[in-house]
Structures are given as structure tokens and as C-alpha cells.
C-alpha positions in Angstrom: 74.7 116.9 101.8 74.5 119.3 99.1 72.1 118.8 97.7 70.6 119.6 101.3 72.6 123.0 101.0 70.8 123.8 97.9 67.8 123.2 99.2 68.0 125.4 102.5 69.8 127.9 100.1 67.3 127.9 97.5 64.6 128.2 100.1 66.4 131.2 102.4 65.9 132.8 99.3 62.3 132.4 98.6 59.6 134.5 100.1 56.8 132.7 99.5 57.2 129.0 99.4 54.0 127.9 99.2 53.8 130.2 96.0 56.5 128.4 94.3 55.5 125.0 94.7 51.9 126.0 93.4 52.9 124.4 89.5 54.4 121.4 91.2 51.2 120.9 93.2 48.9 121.3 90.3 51.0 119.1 88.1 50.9 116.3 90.5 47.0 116.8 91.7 46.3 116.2 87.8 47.6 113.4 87.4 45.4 111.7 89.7 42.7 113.7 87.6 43.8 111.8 84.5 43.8 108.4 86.0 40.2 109.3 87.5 38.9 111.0 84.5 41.1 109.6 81.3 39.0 111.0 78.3 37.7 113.2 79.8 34.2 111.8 79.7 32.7 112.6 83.4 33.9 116.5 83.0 31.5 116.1 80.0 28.9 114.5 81.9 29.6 117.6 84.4 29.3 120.2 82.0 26.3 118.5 80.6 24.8 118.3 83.9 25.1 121.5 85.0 28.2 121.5 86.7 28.6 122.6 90.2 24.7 124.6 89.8 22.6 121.4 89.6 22.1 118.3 92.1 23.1 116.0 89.5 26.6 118.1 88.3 26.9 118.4 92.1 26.9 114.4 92.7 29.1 114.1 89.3 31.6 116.5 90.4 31.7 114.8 94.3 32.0 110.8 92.5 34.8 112.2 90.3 36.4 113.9 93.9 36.3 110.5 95.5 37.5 108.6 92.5 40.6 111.0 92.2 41.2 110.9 96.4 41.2 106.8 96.0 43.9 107.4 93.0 46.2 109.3 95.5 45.7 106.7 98.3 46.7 104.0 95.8 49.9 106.0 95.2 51.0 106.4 98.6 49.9 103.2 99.3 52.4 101.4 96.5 55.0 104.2 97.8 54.6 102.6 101.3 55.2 99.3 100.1 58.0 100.0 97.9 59.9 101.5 100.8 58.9 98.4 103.1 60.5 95.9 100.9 63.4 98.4 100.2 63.7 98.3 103.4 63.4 94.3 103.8 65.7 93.7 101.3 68.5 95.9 102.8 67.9 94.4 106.2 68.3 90.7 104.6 71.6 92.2 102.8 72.9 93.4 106.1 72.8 96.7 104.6 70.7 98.4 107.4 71.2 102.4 107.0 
């Protein structure tokens, strides 16, 4: 509970939230970037391309968009099953919250 507290404090305070969870956002979108893209190699392939002003840097940039969406999916999916057998395993405990 207070840690709840501090959060409903912290964010009474704040006028724009959505500001102030902008480095938390961009720290967590790359590292789906870095599983999709670890050296680097297909922002390379990009830049080489063209980037976003040719056909080919245009189909580059969208493959590299999927791979990363298919990381975060991957995440939430193992979160999702975490919690399920969290949740088993209290349940078999007799520990049901």
C-alpha cells in the first residue's frame, strides 16, 4: 500500500505523464530493436538501401518492424505464461490470493 501512495503521489504531481514515461518507453521499445536487429546489420542494409526513400529500404525498414512486433509478442507471451503457472502453483499450494 505504499508503494500505491507513492505512486498516486508521484503522479498528482506530474503534469504530463505521458511525457515522463517517454525514456521508459524508448528504453523498453529498443530492446526489442536489439533482439530484432543485434549487430546492427539490417539498419545497414537500410541505410544502404535508401532508407525510408526507396522501395527496397521501404520493405527493409517494414521486415525489421515485423521482426521487432513478433519480439514483443514473444515477451508478453512468456509473461502470460509465467503468471499462469504462478498462478497454478499457488492454487496447488492452497495459496490462492
Amino acid at each position: 500500500m505504499i508503494a500505491a501512495l507513492g505512486a498516486h503521489e508521484r503522479w498528482a504531481r506530474c503534469a504530463d505523464p505521458v511525457a515522463a514515461t517517454e525514456p521508459m518507453r524508448r528504453g523498453f521499445d529498443a530492446r526489442f530493436v536489439k533482439l530484432a536487429d543485434p549487430d546492427g546489420a539490417r539498419k545497414k542494409a537500410i541505410d544502404a538501401a535508401g532508407g525510408a526513400d526507396s522501395p527496397e529500404g521501404r520493405q527493409l525498414i517494414q521486415q525489421l518492424n515485423t521482426s521487432i512486433e513478433h519480439h514483443r509478442k514473444a515477451y508478453f507471451v512468456r509473461l502470460a505464461l509465467a503468471s499462469a503457472a504462478a498462478r497454478k502453483r499457488r492454487k496447488k499450494d492452497g495459496k490462492n490470493q
